[in-house]
VOLUM-602504 format. One record per residue (C-alpha): residue in three letters; y, z, x; residue number from 1. Coordinates in pm, 1 decimal. Layout:
BEGIN
 resn        v        w        u resi
  ALA        Y        Z        X  NUM
...
END
This chain:
BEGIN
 resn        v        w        u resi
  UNK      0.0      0.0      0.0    1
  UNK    297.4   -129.0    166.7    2
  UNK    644.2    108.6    209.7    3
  UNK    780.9    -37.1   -116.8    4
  UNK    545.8     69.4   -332.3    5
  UNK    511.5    424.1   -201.1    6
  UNK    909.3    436.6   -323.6    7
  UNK    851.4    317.5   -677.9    8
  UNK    690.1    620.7   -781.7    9
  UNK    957.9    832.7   -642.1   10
  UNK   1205.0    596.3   -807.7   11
  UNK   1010.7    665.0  -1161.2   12
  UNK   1047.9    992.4  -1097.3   13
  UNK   1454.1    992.8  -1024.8   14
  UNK   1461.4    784.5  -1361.4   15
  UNK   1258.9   1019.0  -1549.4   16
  UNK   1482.7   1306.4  -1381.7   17
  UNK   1781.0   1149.7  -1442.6   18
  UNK   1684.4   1088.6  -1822.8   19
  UNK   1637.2   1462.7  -1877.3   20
  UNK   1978.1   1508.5  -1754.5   21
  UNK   2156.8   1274.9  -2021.8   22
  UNK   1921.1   1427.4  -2252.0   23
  UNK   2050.4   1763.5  -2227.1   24
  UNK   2420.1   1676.2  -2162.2   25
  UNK   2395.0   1518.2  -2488.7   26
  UNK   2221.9   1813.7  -2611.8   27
  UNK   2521.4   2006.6  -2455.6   28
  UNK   2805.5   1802.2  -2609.2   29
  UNK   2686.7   1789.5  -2950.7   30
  UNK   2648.4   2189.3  -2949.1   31
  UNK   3042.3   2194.7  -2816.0   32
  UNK   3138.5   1926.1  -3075.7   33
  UNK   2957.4   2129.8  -3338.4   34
  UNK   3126.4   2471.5  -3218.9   35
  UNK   3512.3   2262.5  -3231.6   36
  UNK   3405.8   2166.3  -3546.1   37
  UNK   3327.2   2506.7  -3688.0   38
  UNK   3658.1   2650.1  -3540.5   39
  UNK   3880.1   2382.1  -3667.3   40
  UNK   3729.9   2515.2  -4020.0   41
  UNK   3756.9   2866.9  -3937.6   42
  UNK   4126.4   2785.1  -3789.7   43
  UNK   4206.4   2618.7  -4148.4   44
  UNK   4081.0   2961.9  -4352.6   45
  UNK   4258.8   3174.5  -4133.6   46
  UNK   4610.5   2999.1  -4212.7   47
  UNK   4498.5   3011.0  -4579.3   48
  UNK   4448.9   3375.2  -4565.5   49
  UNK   4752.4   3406.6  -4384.2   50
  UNK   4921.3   3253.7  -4624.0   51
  UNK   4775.2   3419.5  -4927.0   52
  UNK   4827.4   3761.6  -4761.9   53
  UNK   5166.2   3720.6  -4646.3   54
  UNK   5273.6   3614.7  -4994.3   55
  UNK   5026.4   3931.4  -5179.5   56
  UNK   5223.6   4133.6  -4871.9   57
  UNK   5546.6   4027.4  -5083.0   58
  UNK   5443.1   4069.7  -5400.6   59
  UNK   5310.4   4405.5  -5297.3   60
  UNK   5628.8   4523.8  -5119.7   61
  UNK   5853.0   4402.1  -5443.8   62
  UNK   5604.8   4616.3  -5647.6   63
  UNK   5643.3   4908.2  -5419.9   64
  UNK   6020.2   4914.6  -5444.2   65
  UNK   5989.5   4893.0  -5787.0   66
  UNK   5766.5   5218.1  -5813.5   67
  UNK   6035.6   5338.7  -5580.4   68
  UNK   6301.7   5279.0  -5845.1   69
  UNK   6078.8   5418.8  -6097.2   70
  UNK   6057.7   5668.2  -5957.9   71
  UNK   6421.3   5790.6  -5903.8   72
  UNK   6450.0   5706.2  -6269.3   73
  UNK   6239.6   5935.4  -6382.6   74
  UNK   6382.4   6199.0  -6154.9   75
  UNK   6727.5   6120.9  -6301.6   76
  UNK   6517.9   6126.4  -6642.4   77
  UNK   6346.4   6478.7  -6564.8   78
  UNK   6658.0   6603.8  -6469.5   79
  UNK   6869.6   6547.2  -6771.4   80
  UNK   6544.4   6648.5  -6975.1   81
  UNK   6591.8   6973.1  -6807.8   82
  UNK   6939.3   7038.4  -6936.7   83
  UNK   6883.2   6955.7  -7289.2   84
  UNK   6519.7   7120.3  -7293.4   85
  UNK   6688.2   7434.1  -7526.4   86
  UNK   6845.9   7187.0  -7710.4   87
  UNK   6586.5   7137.4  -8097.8   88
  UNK   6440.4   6796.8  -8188.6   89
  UNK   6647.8   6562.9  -8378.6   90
  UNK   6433.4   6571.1  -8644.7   91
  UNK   6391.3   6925.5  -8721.6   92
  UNK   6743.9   6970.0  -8695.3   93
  UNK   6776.4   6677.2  -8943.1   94
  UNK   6507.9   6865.8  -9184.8   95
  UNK   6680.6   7216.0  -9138.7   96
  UNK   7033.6   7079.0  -9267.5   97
  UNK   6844.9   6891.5  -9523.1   98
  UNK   6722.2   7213.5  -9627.1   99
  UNK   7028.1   7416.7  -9629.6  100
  UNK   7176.1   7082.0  -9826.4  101
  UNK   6932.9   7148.3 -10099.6  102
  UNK   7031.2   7502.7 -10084.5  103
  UNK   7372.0   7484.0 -10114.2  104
  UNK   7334.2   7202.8 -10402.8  105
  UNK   7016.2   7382.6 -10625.2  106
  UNK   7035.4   7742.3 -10574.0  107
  UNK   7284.7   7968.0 -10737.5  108
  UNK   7463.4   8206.9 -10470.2  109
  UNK   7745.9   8454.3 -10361.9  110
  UNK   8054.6   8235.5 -10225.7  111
  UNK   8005.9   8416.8  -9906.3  112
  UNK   7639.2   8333.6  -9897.4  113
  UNK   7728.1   7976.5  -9934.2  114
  UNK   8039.8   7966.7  -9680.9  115
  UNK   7751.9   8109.6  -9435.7  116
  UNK   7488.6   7843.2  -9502.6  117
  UNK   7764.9   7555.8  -9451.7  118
  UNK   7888.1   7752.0  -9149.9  119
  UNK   7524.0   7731.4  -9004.7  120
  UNK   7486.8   7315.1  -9139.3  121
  UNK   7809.7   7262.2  -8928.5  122
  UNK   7676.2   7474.1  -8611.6  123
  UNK   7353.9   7256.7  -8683.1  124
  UNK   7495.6   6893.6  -8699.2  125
  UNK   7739.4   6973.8  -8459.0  126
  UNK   7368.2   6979.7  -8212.8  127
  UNK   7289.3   6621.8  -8337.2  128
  UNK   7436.9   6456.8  -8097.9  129
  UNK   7294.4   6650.6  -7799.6  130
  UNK   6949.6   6648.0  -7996.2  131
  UNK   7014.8   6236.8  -8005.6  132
  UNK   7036.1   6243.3  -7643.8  133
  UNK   6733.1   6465.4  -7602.6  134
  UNK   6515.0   6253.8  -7815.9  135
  UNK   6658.9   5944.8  -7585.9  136
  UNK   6587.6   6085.0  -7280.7  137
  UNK   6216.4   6176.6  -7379.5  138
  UNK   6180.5   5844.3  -7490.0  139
  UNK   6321.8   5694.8  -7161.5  140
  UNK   6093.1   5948.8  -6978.0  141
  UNK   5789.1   5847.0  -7141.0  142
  UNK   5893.5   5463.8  -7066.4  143
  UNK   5945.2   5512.3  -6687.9  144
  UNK   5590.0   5671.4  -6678.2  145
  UNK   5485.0   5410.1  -6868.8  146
  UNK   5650.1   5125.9  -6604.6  147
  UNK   5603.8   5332.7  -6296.5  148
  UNK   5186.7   5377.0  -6411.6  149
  UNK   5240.7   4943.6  -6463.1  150
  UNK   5370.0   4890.3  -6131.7  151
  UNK   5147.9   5155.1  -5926.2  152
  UNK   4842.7   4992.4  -6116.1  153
  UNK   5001.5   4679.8  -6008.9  154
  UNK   5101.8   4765.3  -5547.4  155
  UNK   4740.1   4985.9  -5570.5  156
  UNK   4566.3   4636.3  -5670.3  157
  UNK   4781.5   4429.6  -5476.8  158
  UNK   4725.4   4652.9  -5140.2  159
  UNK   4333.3   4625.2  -5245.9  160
  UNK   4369.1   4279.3  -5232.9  161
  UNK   4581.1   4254.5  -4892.7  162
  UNK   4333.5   4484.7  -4699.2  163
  UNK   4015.9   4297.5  -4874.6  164
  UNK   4126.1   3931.2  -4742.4  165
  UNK   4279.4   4113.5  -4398.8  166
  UNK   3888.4   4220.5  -4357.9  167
  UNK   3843.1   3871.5  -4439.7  168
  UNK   4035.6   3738.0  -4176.6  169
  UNK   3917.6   4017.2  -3898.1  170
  UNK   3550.8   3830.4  -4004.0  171
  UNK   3648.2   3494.4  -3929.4  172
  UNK   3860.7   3606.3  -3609.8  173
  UNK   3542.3   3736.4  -3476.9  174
  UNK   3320.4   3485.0  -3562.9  175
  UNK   3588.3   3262.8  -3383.7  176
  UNK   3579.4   3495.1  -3086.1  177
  UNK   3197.4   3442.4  -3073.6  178
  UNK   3187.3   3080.0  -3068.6  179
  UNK   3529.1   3045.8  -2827.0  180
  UNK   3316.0   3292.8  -2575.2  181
  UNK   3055.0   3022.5  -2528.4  182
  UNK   3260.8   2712.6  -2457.6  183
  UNK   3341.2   2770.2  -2135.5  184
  UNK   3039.4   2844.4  -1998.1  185
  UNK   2897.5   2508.1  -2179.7  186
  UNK   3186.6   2319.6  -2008.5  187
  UNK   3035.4   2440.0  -1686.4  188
  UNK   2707.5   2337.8  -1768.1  189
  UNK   2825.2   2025.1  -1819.5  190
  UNK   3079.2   1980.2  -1510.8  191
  UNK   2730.0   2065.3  -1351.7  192
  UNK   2467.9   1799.4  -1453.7  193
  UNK   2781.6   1541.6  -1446.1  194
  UNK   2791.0   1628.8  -1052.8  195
  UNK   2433.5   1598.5  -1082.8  196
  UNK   2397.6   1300.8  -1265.2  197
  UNK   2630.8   1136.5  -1026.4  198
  UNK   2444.9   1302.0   -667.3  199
  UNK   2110.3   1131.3   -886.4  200
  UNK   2257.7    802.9   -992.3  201
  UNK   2350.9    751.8   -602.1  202
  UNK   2018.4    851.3   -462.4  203
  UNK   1874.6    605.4   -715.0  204
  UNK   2054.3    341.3   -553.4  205
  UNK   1968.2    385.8   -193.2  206
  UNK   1605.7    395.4   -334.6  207
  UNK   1714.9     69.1   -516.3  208
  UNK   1870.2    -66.2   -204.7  209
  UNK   1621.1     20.7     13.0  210
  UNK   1347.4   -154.1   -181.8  211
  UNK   1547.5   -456.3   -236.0  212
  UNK   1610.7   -490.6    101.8  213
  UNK   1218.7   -396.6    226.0  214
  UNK   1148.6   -653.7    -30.1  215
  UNK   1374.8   -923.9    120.7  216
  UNK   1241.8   -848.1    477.6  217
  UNK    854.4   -901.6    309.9  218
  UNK    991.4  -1222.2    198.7  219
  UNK   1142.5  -1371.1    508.1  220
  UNK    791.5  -1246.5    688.1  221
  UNK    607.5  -1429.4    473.7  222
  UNK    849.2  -1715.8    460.0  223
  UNK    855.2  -1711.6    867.6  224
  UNK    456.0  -1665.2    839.1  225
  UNK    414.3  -1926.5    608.4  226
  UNK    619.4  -2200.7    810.0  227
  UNK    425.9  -2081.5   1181.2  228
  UNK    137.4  -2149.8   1004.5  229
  UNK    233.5  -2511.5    866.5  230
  UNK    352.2  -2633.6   1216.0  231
  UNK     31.9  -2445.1   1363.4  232
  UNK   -148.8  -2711.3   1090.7  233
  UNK     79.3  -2966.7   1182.4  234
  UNK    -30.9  -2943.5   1523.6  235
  UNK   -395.2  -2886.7   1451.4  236
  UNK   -344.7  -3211.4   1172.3  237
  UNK   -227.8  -3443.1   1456.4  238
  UNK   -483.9  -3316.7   1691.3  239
  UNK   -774.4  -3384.5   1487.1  240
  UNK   -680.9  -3736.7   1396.4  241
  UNK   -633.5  -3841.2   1741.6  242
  UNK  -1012.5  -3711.4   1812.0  243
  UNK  -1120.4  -3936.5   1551.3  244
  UNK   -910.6  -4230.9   1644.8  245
  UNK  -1054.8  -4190.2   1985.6  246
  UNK  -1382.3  -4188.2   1816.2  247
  UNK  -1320.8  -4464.4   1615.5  248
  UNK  -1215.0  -4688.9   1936.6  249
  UNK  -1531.8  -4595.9   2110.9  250
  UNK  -1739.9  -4703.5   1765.3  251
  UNK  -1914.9  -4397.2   1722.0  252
  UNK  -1960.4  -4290.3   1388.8  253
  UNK  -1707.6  -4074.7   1140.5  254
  UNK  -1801.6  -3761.6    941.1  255
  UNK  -1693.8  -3676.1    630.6  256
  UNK  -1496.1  -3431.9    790.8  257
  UNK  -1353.5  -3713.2    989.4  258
  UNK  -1235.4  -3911.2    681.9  259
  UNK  -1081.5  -3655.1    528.7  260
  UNK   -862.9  -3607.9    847.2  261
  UNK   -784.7  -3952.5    795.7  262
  UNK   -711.1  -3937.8    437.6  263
  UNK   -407.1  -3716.7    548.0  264
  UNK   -290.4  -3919.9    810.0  265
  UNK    -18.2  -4254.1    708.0  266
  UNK   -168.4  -4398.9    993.3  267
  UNK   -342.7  -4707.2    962.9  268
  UNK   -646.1  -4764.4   1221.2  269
  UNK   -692.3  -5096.9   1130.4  270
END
């Protein structure tokens, strides 16, 4: 087996080698495409979060001032509620001067008895007013609990919702952390077999250019073989045919090997 076919085998080998290593930096550049991929999504659903929370955030803080002015409304409320808490409910005041009314109107009675029940209606209606103010500060009270329950209801669900898509967003961040962490080491990997491929794609070709140019040196040896032998023939050719035309002079008689010798000759014995 001559030196050029002890090298194909090896070249098979490089090929097969060299193979693997497209295989797997194709296997490595997918798995980086994919991992872009998944980030550009996860990049996408973070600004939508974003978004969404920094607008709840807003809504949430609007609500919280809100409870804030509530708030000092019903202070002011309580306050004022204080001050007029000795002061009797409108209506019972209303119903006591109704009854001293019918009193004064049905019921037979002493002057001074009388001049003492409309003394007491006038002390009594002279409260109405205050009582008025009672009953509309009780009813404002009740109101701001009612609005400032509304709008705690309202920030308490609105900070639920903030902190649930912030988790949300602290999920995707990692899972964006996790892929990120990998990349670099699969560019490495890949700056790696592309210094490999190329060390393998040039050994390849010295094996390449070695065996083409063994093979062109088997050619020109057989070429330069082929053409000693032919003048050797040549030689031999011309010999031969001057043995039988010196045989043919003296009349002695031709072979068959002799007339074949003379069938390749142009000469003409005759």
């Amino acid at each position: 087996m001559d030196e050029v076919e002890l090298k194909k085998p090896v070249l098979d080998d490089k090929f097969a080698e060299l193979k693997k290593m497209f295989d797997e930096h194709k296997r490595i550049r997918n798995s980086l495409i994919e991992i872009f991929d998944k980030i550009r999504g996860y990049k996408d659903e973070k600004k939508k979060l974003v978004e969404f929370i920094k607008k709840t955030k807003e809504e949430r803080n609007k609500a919280q001032s809100v409870v804030k002015e509530k708030l000092g409304q019903l202070r002011n409320v309580s306050e004022k509620k204080k001050e007029l808490s000795e002061i009797d409910d409108f209506a019972r005041l209303c119903k006591q001067i109704d009854q001293i009314e019918w009193k004064i109107w049905t019921e037979s009675m002493p002057y001074k008895k009388e001049e003492e029940l409309v003394k007491m209606r006038k002390e009594l209606e002279a409260k109405l007013d205050k009582a008025k103010e009672k009953e509309s500060v009780f009813r404002s009270e009740n109101e701001a609990r009612n609005e400032l329950g509304t709008f705690m209801q309202e920030q308490k669900l609105l900070h639920s919702c903030v902190m649930r898509y912030a988790k949300d967003w602290e999920v995707i961040d990692s899972e964006m952390k996790k892929l990120s962490s990998g990349i670099d080491e699969k560019k490495k990997k890949l700056s790696e077999l592309d210094a490999k491929i190329t060390a393998l794609k040039t050994e390849i070709g010295a094996v390449k250019g070695d065996m083409k140019k063994r093979h062109a040196d088997e050619r020109a040896e057989k070429d330069k073989e082929s053409k000693a032998f032919a003048t050797f023939a040549e030689k031999r050719l011309s010999q031969k045919i001057q043995e039988v035309k010196e045989k043919f002079k003296k009349n002695k008689k031709l072979t068959t090997e002799d007339l074949i010798v003379l069938s390749k000759s142009d000469e003409n014995l005759f």
